[in-house]
N, C-alpha and C positions, 0 to 999 in steps of 0.2 A: 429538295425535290425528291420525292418516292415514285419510281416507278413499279409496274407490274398490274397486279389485279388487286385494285387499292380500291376501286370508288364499288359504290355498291354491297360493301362487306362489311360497313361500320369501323371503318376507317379511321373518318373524321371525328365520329363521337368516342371510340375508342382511345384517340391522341388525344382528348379532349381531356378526358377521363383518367388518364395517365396524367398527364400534365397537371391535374389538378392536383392528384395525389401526392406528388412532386414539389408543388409549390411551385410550376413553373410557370410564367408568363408567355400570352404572345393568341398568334394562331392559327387557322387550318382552312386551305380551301381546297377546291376541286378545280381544275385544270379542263378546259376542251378538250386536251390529248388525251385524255385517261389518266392522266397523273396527279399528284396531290402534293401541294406546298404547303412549307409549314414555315413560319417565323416565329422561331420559340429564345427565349432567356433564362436561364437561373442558374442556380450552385453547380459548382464544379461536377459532384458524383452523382444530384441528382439530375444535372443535365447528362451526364453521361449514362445513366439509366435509364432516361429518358428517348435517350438515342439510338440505345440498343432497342428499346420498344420498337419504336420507327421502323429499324430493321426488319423486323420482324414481322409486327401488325398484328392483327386480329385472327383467328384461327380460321377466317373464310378468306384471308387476303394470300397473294405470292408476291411479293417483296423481289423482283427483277435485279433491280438499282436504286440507288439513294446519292443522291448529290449533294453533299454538306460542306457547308460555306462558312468555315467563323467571321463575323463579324460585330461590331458594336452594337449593344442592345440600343434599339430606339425607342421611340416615345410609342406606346400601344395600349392595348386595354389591362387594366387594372386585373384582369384574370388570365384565362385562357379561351377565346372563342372560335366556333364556327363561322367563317365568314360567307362560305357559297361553297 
């Protein structure tokens, strides 16, 4: 979970876009609260590169808080998508 000034800023096509360069799996929605969830999977450094991104965001985003959760990769789409 990302909080802050995430929706609106490219975001979600930004993590999108990352994630792809990455090779990571999974993907990205927008929250009624303002916030944005992400169910992402892959390698060790480039999931950890990818996390940092999250942190961070887009250069129109303010990244508040992030709430990351390891758990077992599950069954998802074959890429990385936008879902809402």
């Amino acid at each position: 979970m990302v909080h802050g000034r995430v929706q609106g800023v490219w975001y979600r096509a930004g993590t999108r876009d990352t994630a792809e360069t990455l090779a990571i799996k999974g993907w990205v929605r927008n929250l009624p609260d303002g916030s944005v969830e992400i169910d992402a999977w892959g390698e060790g450094d480039a999931m950890e590169k990818f996390i940092e991104w999250c942190c961070q965001g887009p250069p129109g985003a303010r990244v508040t808080k992030t709430d990351i959760e390891e758990l077992e990769p599950g069954a998802g789409p074959g890429g990385f998508e936008i879902t809402g």
